[in-house]
Every structure is written in structure tokens, then in C-alpha cells.
C-alpha positions in Angstrom: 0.0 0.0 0.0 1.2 3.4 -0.7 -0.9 6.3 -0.6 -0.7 9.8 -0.5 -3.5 12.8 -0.1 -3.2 16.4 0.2 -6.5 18.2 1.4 -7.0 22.0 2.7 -8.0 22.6 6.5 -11.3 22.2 7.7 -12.0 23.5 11.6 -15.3 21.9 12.0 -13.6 19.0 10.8 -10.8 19.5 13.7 -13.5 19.7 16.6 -15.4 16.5 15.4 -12.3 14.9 15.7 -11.7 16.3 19.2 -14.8 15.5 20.3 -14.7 11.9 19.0 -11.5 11.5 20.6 -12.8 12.8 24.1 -15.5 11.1 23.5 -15.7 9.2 27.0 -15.6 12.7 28.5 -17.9 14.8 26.4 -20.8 12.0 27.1 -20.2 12.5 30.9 -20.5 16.1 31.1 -23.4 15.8 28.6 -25.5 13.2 30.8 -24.7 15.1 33.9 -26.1 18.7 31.9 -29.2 16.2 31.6 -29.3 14.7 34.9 -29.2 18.9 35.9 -32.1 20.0 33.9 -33.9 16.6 35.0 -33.5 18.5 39.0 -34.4 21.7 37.7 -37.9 20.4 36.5 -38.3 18.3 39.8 -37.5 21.4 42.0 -40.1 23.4 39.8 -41.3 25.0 43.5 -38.2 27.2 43.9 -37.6 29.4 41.4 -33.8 30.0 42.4 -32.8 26.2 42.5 -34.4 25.9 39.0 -32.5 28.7 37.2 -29.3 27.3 38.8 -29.9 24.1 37.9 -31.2 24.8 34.3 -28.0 26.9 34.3 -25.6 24.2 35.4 -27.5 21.8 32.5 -26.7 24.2 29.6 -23.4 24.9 30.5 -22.8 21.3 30.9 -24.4 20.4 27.5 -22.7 23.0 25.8 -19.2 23.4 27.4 -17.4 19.8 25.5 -18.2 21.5 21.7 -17.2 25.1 22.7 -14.1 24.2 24.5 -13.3 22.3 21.6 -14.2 24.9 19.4 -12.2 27.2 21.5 -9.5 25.6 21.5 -9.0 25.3 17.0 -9.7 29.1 17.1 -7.1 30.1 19.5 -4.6 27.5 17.6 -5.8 28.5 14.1 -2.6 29.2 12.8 -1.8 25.6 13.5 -5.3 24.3 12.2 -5.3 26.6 9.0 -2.6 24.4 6.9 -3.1 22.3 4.2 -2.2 18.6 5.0 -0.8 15.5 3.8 -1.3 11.8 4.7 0.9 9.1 3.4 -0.2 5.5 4.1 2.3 2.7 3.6 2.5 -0.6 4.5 5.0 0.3 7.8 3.4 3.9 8.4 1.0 6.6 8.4 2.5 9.6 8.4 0.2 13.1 8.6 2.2 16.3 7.6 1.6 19.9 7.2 3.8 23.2 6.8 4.6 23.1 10.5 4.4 19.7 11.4 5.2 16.3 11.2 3.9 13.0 12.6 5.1 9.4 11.6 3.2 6.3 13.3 4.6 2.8 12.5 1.2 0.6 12.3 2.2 -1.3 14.9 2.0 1.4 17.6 -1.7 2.0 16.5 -3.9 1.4 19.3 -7.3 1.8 17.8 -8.6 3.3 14.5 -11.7 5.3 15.0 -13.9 5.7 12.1 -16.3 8.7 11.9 -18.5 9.7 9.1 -16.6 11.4 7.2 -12.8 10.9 8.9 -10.4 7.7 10.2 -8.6 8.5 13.2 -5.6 6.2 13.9 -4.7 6.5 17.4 -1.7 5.6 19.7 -3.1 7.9 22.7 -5.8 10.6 23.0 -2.9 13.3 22.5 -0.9 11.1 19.4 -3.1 10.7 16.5 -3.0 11.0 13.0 -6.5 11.6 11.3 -7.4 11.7 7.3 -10.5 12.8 5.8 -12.2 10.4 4.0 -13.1 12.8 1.4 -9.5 12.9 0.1 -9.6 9.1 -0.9 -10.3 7.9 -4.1 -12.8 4.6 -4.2 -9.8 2.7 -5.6 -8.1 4.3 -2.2 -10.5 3.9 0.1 -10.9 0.2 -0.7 -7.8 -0.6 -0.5 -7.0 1.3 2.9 -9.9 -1.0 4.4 -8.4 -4.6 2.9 -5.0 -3.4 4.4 -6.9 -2.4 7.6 -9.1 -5.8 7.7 -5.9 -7.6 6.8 -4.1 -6.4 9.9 -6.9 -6.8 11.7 -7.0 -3.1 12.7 -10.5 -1.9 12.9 -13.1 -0.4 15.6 -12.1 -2.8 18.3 -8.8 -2.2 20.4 -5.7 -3.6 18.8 -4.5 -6.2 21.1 -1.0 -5.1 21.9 2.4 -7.1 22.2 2.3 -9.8 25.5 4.6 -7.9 27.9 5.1 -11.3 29.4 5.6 -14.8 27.8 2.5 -17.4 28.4 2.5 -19.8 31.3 2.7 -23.5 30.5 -0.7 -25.0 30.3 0.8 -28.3 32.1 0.0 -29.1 35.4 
């Protein structure tokens, strides 16, 4: 496999990646925004509790997606370059004017797939991510029979034994 795209920024892009990577987090803060308008309709006999905690709920719905957002504006200079992935059979490498970042398949963890984006993921602050959008059919295809052929997919990849197997003999 060797494959190479170039595609311009995208910042909505960026934070649907961030939020798919903090996903764990963003669906806590979300379902405790839910459990806080939930209280703020039960306590519907004290007008202060209730705009508190209908206050506390829509902060806590809202605050994963703006941080996120925040956080690509402030950085735009960093999030406004035109990038490139390479795919290969040893690595994935994403690049941009700036920045460089090489991951040997083997240290892939996981490999998210969103809607329109793969994530390939060591750790929730190493990633490379391609849009999907970039790949031709031809490209796509064979990007999934190398990723079904390594077995790499939604699941966790199982990594390396850090110790040898015990003897099954009694």
C-alpha cells in the first residue's frame, strides 16, 4: 500500500475529531447537563434552584463542543494548513507546513472511524487523522483490505504480550 493525499483545512472538521477523541468525557459532562435540567424540573417550586440548575445543564451540554471549538480558534494558525497523509505498509505519516507526525502501524492502538474521517490513534494526544473525502474509491478500498488484513478496525488492537504465556501443564 502506498498512498498519498493532500487536502486544505477544515475547523469543524478538527473539533469532530476532538470530540470523537474525548468522547468518554464529552458523554459524561453531557449526561450530567441532563441529569441537571432533569433536577431543575423536579425542583419546579423554587424558582432559584431551578434557574441554577437549568444553568448548570446548559453549561454542561454546551461546554465539551465550545471548549473544543475554543481551542482550534485560538490554535488556528496551526489548524489553518493544508495537509498531507501518506499511508504505507509500515506507516502513516500526517504532515503539514509546520508539522510532522510518523506512526509505525504497529504502535496503532485503535482506529476510529467517523463519518466522514479515520482516526488512527496511539493515545488521545498522538493521532494521526485523514478525511475520508480525500480518498479515491480505488483508495479507500484498499486502505480497508490493508486495515481488515491487519486486523486493525473499531475494536482495540491487542498489543504485544509484555510477558511470555504460562505452560498449560500441570
Amino acid at each position: 500500500m502506498n498512498i498519498t493525499v493532500g487536502y486544505p483545512p477544515d475547523r469543524r472538521r478538527s473539533v469532530r475529531i476532538y470530540l470523537r477523541l474525548n468522547r468518554r468525557l464529552v458523554i459524561v459532562l453531557r449526561s450530567l447537563g441532563v441529569f441537571s435540567l432533569l433536577v431543575a424540573a423536579a425542583s419546579y417550586r423554587s424558582p432559584g434552584s431551578v434557574a441554577v440548575w437549568t444553568a448548570l445543564g446548559v453549561a454542561l451540554l454546551a461546554e465539551p463542543s465550545l471548549v473544543f471549538w475554543t481551542i482550534v480558534r485560538r490554535n488556528h494558525e496551526a489548524f489553518d494548513e493544508d495537509i498531507e497523509v501518506t499511508m504505507t505498509d509500515s506507516t502513516v505519516t500526517h504532515r503539514t507546513r509546520t508539522t510532522s507526525v510518523e506512526l509505525s502501524w504497529d504502535m496503532v492502538r485503535r482506529v476510529h472511524e467517523g463519518k466522514d474521517f479515520w482516526i488512527f490513534t496511539v493515545s488521545r494526544l498522538k493521532y494521526v487523522s485523514l478525511w475520508k473525502g480525500a480518498l479515491t474509491p480505488g483508495q479507500a478500498a484498499e486502505l480497508a483490505a490493508f486495515l481488515a488484513r491487519r486486523r486493525v478496525g473499531h475494536a482495540a488492537v491487542t498489543p504485544p504480550a509484555k510477558t511470555p504465556p504460562r505452560d498449560a501443564r500441570p
